[in-house]
DRENDO-1510 file (C-alpha; in Angstrom, 1 decimal, always signed):
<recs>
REC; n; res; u; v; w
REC; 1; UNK; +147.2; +170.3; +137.5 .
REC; 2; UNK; +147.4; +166.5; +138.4 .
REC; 3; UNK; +144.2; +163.8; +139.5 .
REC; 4; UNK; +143.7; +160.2; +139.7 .
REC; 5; UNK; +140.6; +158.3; +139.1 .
REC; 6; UNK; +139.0; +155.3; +138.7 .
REC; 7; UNK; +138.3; +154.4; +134.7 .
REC; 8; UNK; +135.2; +152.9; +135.4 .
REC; 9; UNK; +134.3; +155.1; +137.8 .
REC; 10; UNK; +134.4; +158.2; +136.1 .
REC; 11; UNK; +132.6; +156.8; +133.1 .
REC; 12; UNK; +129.5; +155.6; +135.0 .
REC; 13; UNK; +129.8; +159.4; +136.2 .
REC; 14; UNK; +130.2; +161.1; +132.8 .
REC; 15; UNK; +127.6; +158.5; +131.2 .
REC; 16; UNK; +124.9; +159.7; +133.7 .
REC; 17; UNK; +125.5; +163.2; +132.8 .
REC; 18; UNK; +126.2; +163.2; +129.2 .
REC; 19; UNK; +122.5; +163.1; +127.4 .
REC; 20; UNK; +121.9; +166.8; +128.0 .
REC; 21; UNK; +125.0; +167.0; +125.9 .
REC; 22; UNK; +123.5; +167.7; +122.1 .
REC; 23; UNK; +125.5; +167.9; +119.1 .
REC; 24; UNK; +126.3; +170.8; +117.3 .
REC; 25; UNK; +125.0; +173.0; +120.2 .
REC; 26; UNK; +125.0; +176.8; +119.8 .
REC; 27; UNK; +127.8; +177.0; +121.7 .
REC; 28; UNK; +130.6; +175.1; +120.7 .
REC; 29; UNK; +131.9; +175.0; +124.7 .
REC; 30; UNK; +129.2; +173.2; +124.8 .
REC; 31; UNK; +130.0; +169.7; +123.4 .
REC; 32; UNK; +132.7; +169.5; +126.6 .
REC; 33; UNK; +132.7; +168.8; +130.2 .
REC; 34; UNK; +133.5; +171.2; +132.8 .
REC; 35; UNK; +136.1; +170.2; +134.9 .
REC; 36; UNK; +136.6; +171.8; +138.3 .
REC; 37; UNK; +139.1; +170.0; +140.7 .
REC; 38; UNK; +138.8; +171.3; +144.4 .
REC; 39; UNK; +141.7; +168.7; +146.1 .
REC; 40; UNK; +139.9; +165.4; +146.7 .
REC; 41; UNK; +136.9; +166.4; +144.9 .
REC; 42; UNK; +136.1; +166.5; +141.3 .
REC; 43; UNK; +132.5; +168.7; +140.1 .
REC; 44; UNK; +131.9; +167.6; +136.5 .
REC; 45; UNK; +128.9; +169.9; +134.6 .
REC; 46; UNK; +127.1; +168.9; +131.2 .
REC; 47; UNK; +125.0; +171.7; +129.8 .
REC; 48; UNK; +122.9; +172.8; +126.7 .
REC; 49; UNK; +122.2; +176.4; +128.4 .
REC; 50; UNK; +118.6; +175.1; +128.9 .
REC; 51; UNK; +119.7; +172.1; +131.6 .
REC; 52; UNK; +122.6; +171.8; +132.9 .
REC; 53; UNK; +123.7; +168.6; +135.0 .
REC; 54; UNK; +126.3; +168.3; +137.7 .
REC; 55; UNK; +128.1; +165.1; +139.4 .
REC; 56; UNK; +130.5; +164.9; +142.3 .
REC; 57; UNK; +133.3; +162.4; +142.9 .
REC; 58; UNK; +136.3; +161.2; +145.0 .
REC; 59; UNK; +139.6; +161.9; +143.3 .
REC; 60; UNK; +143.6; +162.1; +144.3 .
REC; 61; UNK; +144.6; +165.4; +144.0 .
REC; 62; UNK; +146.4; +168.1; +145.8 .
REC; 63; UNK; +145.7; +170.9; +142.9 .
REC; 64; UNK; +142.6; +173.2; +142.2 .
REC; 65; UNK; +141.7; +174.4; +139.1 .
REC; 66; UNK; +139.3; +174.0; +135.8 .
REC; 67; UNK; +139.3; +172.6; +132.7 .
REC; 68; UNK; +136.6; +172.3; +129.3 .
REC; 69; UNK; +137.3; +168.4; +128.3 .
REC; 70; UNK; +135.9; +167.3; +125.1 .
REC; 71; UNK; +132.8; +164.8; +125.9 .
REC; 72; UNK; +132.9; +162.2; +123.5 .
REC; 73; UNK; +136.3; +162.0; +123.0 .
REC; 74; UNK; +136.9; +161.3; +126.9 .
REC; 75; UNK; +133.8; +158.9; +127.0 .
REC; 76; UNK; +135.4; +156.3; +124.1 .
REC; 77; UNK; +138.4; +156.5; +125.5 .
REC; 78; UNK; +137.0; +155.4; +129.1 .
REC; 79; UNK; +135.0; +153.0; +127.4 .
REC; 80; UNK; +137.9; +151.4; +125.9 .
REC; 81; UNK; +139.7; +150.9; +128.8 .
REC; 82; UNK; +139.5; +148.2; +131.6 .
REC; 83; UNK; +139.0; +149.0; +135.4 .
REC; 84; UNK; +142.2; +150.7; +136.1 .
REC; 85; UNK; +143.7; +154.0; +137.8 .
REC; 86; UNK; +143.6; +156.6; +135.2 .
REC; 87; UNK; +146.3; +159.8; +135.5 .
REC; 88; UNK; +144.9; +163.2; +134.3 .
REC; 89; UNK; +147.6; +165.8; +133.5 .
REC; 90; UNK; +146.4; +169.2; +132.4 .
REC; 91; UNK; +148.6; +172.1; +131.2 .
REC; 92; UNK; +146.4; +175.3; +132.4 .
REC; 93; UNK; +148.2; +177.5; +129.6 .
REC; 94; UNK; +147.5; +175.6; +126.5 .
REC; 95; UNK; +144.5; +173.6; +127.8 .
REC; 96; UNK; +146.0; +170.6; +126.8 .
REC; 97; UNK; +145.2; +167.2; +128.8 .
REC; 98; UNK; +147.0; +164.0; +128.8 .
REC; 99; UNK; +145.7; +161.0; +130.1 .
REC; 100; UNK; +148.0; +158.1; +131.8 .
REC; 101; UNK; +146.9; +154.6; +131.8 .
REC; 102; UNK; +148.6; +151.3; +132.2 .
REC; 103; UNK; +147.7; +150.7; +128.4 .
REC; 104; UNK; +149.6; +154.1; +127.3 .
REC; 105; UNK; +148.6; +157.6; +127.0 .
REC; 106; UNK; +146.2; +159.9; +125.2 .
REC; 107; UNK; +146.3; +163.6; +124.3 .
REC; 108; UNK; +143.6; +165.7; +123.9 .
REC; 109; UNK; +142.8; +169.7; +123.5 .
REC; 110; UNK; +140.9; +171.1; +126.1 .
REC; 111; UNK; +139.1; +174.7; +126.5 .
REC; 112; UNK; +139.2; +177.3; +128.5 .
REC; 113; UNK; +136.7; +176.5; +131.8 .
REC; 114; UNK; +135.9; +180.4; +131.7 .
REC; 115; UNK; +134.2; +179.8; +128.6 .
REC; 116; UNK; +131.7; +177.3; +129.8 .
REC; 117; UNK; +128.5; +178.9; +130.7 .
REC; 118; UNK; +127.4; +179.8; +134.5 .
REC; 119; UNK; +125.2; +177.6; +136.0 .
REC; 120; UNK; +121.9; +179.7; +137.3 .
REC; 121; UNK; +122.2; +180.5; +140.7 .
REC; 122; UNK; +119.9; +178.7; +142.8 .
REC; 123; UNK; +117.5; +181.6; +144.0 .
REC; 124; UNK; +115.0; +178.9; +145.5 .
REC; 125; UNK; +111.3; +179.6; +146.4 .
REC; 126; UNK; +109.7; +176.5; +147.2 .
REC; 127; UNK; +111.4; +173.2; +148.0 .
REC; 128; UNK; +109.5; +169.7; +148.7 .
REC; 129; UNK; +111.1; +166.3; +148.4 .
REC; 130; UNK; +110.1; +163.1; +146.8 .
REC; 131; UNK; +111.6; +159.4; +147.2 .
REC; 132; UNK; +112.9; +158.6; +143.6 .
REC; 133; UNK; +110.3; +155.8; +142.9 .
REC; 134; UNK; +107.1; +157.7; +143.3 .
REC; 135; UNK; +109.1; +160.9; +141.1 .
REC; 136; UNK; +110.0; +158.6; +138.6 .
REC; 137; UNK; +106.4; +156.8; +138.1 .
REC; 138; UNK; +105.1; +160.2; +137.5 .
REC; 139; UNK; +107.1; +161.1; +135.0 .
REC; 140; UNK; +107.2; +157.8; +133.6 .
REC; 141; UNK; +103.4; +157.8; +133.3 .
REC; 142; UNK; +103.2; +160.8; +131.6 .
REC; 143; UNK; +106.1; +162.2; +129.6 .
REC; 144; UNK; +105.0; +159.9; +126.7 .
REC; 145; UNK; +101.5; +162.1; +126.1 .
REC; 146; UNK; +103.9; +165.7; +126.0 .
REC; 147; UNK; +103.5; +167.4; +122.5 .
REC; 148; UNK; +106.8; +167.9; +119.8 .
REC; 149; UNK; +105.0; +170.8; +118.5 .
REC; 150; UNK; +107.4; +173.6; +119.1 .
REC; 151; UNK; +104.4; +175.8; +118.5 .
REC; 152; UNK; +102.4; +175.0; +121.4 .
REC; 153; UNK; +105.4; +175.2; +124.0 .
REC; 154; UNK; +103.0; +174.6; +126.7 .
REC; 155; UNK; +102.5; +171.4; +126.0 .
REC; 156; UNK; +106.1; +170.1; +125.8 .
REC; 157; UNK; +106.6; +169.9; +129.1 .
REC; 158; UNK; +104.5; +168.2; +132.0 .
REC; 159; UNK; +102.3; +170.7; +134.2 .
REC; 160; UNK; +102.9; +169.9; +137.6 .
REC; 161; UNK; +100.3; +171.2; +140.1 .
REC; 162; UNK; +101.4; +171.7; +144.1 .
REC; 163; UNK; +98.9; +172.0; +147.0 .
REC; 164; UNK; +99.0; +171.1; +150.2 .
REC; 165; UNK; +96.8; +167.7; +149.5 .
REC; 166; UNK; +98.6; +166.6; +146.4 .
REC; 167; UNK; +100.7; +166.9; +143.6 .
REC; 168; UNK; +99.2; +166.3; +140.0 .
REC; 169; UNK; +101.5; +165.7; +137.1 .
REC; 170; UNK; +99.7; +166.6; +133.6 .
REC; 171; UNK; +101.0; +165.8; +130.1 .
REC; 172; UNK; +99.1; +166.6; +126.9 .
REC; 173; UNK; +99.3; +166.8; +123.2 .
REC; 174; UNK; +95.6; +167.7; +122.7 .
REC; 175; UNK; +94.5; +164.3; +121.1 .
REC; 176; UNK; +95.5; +162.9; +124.9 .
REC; 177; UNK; +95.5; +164.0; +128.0 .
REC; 178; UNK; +97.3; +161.9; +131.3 .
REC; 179; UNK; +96.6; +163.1; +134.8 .
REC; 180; UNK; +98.9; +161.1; +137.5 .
REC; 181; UNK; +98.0; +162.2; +140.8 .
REC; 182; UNK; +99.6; +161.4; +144.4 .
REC; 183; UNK; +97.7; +162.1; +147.7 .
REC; 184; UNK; +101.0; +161.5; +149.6 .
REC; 185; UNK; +103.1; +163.9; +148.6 .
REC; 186; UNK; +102.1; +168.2; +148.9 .
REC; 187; UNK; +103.7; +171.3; +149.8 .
REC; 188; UNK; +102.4; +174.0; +151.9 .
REC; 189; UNK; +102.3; +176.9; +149.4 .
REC; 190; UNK; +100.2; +176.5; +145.8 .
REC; 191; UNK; +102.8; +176.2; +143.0 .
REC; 192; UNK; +102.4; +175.2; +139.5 .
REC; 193; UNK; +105.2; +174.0; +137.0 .
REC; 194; UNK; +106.3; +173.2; +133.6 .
REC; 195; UNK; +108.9; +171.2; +133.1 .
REC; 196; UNK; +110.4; +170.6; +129.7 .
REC; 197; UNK; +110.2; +167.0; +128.5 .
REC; 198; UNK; +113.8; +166.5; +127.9 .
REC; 199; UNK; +114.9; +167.6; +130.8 .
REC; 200; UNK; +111.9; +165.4; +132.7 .
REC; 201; UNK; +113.8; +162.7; +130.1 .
REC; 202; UNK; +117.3; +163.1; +131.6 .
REC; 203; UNK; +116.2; +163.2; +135.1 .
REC; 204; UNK; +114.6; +159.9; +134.9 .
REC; 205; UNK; +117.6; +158.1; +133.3 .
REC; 206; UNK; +119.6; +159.8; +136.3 .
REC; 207; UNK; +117.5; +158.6; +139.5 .
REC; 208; UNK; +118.6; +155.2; +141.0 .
REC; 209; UNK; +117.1; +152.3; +141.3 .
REC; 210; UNK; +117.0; +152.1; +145.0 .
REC; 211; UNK; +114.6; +154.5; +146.8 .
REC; 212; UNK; +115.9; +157.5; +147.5 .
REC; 213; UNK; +114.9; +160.9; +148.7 .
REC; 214; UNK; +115.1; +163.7; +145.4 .
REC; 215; UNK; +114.6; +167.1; +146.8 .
REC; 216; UNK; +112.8; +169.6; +144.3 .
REC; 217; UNK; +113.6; +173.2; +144.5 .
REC; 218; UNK; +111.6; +175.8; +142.7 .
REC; 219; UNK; +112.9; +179.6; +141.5 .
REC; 220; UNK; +110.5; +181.7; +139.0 .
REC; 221; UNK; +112.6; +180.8; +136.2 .
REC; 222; UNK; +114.3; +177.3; +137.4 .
REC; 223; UNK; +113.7; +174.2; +138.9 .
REC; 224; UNK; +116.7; +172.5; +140.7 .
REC; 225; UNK; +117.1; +168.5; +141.7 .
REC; 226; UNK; +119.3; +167.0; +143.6 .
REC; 227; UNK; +119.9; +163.2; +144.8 .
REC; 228; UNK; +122.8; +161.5; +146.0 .
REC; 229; UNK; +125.8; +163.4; +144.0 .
REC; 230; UNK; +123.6; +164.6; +141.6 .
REC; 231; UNK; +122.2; +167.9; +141.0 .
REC; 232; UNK; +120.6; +169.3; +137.7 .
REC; 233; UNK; +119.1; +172.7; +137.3 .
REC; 234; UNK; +116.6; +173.1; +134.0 .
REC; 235; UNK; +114.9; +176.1; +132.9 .
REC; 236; UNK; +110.8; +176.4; +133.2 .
REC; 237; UNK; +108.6; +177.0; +130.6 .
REC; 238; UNK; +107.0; +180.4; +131.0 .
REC; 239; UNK; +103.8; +179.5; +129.0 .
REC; 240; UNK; +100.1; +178.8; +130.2 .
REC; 241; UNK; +99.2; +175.3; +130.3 .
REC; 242; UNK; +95.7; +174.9; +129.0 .
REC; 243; UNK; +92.5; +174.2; +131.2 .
REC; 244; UNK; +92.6; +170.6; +131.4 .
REC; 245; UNK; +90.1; +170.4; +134.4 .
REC; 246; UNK; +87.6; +171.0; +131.7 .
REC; 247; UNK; +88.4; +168.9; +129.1 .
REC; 248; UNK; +87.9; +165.9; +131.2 .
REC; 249; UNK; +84.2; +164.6; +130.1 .
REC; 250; UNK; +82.1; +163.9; +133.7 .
REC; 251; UNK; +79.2; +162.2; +132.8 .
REC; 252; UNK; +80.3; +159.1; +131.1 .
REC; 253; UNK; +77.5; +156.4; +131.2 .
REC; 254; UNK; +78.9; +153.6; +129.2 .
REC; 255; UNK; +81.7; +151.7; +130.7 .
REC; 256; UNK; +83.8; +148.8; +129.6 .
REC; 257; UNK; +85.9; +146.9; +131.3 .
REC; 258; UNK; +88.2; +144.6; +129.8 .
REC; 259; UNK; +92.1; +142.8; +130.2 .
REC; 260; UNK; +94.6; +145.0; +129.9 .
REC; 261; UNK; +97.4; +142.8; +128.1 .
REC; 262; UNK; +94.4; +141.4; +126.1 .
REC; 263; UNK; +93.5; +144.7; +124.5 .
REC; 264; UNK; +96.4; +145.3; +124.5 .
REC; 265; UNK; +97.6; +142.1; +122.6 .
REC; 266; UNK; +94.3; +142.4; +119.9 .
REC; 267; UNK; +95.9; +146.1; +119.3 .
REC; 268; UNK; +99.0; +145.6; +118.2 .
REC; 269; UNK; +97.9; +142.6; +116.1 .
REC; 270; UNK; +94.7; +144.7; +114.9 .
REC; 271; UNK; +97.1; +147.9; +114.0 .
REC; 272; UNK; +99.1; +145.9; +111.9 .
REC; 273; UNK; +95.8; +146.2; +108.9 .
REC; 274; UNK; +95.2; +149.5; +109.8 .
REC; 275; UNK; +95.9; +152.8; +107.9 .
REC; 276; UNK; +99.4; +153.9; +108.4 .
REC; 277; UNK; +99.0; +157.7; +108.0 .
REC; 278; UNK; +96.0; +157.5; +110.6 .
REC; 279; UNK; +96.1; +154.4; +112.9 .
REC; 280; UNK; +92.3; +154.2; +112.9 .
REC; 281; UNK; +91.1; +151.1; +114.8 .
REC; 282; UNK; +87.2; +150.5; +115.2 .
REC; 283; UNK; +85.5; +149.5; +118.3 .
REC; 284; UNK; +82.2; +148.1; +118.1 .
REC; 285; UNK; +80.9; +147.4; +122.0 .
REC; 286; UNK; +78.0; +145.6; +122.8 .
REC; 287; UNK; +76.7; +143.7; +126.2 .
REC; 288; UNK; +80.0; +141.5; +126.7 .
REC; 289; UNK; +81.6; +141.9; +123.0 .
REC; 290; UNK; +84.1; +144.1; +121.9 .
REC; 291; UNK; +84.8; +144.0; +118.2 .
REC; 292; UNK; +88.3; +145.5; +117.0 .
REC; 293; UNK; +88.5; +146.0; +113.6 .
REC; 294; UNK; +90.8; +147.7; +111.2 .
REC; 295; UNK; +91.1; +148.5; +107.2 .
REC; 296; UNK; +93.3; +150.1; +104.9 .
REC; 297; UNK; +91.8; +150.6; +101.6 .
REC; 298; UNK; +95.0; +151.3; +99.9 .
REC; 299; UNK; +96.8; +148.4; +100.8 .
REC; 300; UNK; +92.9; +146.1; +100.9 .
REC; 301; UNK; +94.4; +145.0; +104.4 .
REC; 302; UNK; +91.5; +144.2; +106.9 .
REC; 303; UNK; +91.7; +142.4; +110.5 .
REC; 304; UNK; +89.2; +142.0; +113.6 .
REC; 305; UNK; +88.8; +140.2; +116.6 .
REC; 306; UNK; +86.5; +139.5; +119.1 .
REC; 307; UNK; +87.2; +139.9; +122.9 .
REC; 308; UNK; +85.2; +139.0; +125.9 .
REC; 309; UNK; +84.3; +142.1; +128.4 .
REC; 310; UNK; +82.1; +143.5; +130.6 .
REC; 311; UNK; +79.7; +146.4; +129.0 .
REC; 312; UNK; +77.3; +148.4; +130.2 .
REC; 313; UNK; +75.3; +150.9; +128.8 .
REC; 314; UNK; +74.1; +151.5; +124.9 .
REC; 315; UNK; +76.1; +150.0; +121.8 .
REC; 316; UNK; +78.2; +151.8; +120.2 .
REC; 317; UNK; +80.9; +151.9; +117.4 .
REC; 318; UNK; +83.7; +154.4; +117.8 .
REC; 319; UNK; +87.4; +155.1; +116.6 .
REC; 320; UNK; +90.7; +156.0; +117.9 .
REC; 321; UNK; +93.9; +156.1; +117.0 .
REC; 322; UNK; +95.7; +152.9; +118.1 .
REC; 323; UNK; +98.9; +153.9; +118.4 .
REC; 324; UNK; +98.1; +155.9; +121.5 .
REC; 325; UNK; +96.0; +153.6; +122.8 .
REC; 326; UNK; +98.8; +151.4; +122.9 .
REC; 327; UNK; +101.1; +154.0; +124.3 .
REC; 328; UNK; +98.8; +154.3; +127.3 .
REC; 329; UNK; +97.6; +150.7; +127.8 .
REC; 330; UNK; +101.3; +149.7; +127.7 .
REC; 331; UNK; +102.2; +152.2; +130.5 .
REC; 332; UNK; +99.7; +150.7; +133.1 .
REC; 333; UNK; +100.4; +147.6; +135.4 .
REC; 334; UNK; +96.6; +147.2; +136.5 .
REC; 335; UNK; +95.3; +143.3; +134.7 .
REC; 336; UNK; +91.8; +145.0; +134.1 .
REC; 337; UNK; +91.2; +148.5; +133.2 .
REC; 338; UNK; +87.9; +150.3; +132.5 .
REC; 339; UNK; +86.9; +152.8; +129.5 .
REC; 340; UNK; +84.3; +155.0; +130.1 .
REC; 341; UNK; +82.9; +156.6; +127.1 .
REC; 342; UNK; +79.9; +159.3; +126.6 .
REC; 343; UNK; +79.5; +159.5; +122.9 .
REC; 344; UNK; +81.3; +158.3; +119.5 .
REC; 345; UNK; +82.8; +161.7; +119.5 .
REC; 346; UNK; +83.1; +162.5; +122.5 .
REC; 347; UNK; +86.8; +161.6; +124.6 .
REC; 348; UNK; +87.4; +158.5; +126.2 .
REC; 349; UNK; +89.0; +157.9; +129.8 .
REC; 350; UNK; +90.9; +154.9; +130.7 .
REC; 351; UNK; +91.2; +154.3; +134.3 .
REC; 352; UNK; +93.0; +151.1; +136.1 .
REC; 353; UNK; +91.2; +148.3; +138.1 .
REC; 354; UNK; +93.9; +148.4; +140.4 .
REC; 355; UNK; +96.0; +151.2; +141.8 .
REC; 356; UNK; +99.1; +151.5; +143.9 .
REC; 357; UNK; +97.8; +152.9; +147.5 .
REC; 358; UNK; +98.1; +157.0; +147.2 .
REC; 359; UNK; +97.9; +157.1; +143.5 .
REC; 360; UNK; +95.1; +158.2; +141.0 .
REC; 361; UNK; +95.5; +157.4; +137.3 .
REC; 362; UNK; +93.1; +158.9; +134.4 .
REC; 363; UNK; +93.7; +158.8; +130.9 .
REC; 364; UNK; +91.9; +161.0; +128.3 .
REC; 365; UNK; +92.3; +159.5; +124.9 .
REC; 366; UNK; +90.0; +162.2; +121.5 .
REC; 367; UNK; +88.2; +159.7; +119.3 .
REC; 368; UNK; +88.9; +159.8; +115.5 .
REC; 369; UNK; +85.9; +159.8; +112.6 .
REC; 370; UNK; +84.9; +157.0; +111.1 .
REC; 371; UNK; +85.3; +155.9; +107.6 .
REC; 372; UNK; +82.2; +154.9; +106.5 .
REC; 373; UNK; +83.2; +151.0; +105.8 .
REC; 374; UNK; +81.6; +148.1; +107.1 .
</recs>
């Protein structure tokens, strides 16, 4: 079996696909590519039997037929080579491939394609589409608040929530909570999702930069993309996502609102002093004062600052953990952004001043106690 490609075009092809790749996977099959030449057209699949990822390309070739080839073998090579046609020569009884360049040739051992596992069969149930940008900002805005708690599987994934008014895209870990919702996009039948973060992770490395239509494809077990000459097909995660509806505090009577980047800015300086097990950062608010503070008593490190803002309703001094109010400040655009707060331990919600047209934004952030300093 005989193809030629483009160097450089192959490896942009195999570099968008290879991150579901893992190392040391369960299957040893696993750490290749599958190869499957149909004439002109090469089908390359990456998989870790949970997501699996599949490109198309132009080739010349006359032949049909499969081969495993080993990932990061084939990806330095390509690396190392300039823009040039690249020969592929595969011997289908000893799985052996040989690649031709005009810099010289490289043998590698291949595998067996009937080795590689099936891709799931795309029994679809529900299908709406999105244009890449909006997908993309959804996941963007909330994959960073998904847990890494293996034991609370629910939450390692997004929940995304179809009706025929919106789609709502949910990420917790149980100290936050991020709601992204879009009133232009819906489906006709009620479905709800979850997605698991890596695969969420993958996708949005994959989707171009230019806006382009992704159509989503639901089975009860699988969830199938595809854009352009991509397609990836990633398992669901048959668990429960908790109530979050209810968690979300409604009467919230004191709100601040403040700069963005300058919260933002007095955090990161502020978190420097503070605890590094706990990340505890203090916010005193009064009428047009917000007072950050921070203290480790191990290290006798202290810092605050002073910011201007607008406040109303009772003073009040209450903690959080600045790392993820970093995390969240630093994944809005608005300038001002409000925090509404109820009670020192009670959950905050962060909300931008401004929001893209079609889009509603609300972040739930759990306070932290207090040490008892001054």
């Amino acid at each position: 079996m005989k193809f030629e490609v483009s160097s450089s075009t192959l490896l942009k092809q195999l570099s968008a696909i290879s991150g579901v790749i893992t190392t040391n996977p369960i299957v040893p099959i696993l750490e290749n590519f599958l190869f499957q030449i149909n004439k002109n057209k090469l089908t390359i699949t990456a998989s870790d039997l949970q997501t699996s990822i599949i490109a198309e390309m132009e080739i010349n070739s006359n032949d049909s037929g499969s081969i495993a080839v080993p990932a990061k073998i084939l990806i330095d090579t390509l690396k190392g080579l300039p823009d040039q046609p690249v020969t592929f020569l595969v011997d289908e009884n000893t799985y052996g491939v040989e690649l031709k360049s005009d810099n010289g040739q490289y043998k590698l051992s291949g595998e067996n394609a009937t080795d590689f596992p099936r891709v799931p069969a795309v029994n679809r149930a529900y299908t709406l589409e999105f244009s890449s940008d909006v997908l993309g900002r959804a996941i963007a805005n909330t994959i960073f608040a998904t847990s890494t708690d293996e034991l609370r599987p629910a939450m390692t994934g997004v929940y995304i929530q179809l009706n025929e008014n919106n789609a709502t895209f949910v990420a917790t870990d149980g100290h936050r909570l991020i709601r992204y919702r879009r009133d232009d996009a819906g489906t006709n039948t009620d479905l709800s999702v979850i997605i698991p973060r890596k695969a969420l992770n993958l996708l949005k490395a994959s989707l171009p930069s230019e806006s382009t239509p992704v159509k989503m494809e639901f089975s009860n077990s699988n969830a199938f993309f595809s854009f352009n000459n991509i397609r990836m097909i990633c398992r669901l995660i048959d668990e429960r996502f908790p109530d979050y509806e209810n968690a979300i505090p409604n009467n919230n009577p004191n709100r601040l609102s403040i700069g963005r980047v300058e919260l933002l800015s007095s955090l990161r300086r502020i978190s420097i002093y503070a605890n590094r097990a706990t990340n505890q950062v203090r916010l005193r608010i009064a009428k047009n004062d917000l007072l950050i503070s921070a203290e480790d008593l191990d290290f006798s490190n202290e810092a605050n600052e002073h910011l201007p803002c607008e406040y109303k309703g009772e003073d009040m001094e209450i903690g959080f953990n600045a790392r993820f109010l970093i995390e969240m400040l630093n994944n809005l655009s608005s300038k001002t952004i409000n925090i509404e707060l109820s009670a020192p331990n009670r959950a905050g919600l962060i909300t931008p001043d401004e929001r893209e047209e079609n889009e509603d934004i609300l972040m739930l952030v759990m306070p932290v106690m207090l040490n008892n300093y001054a």
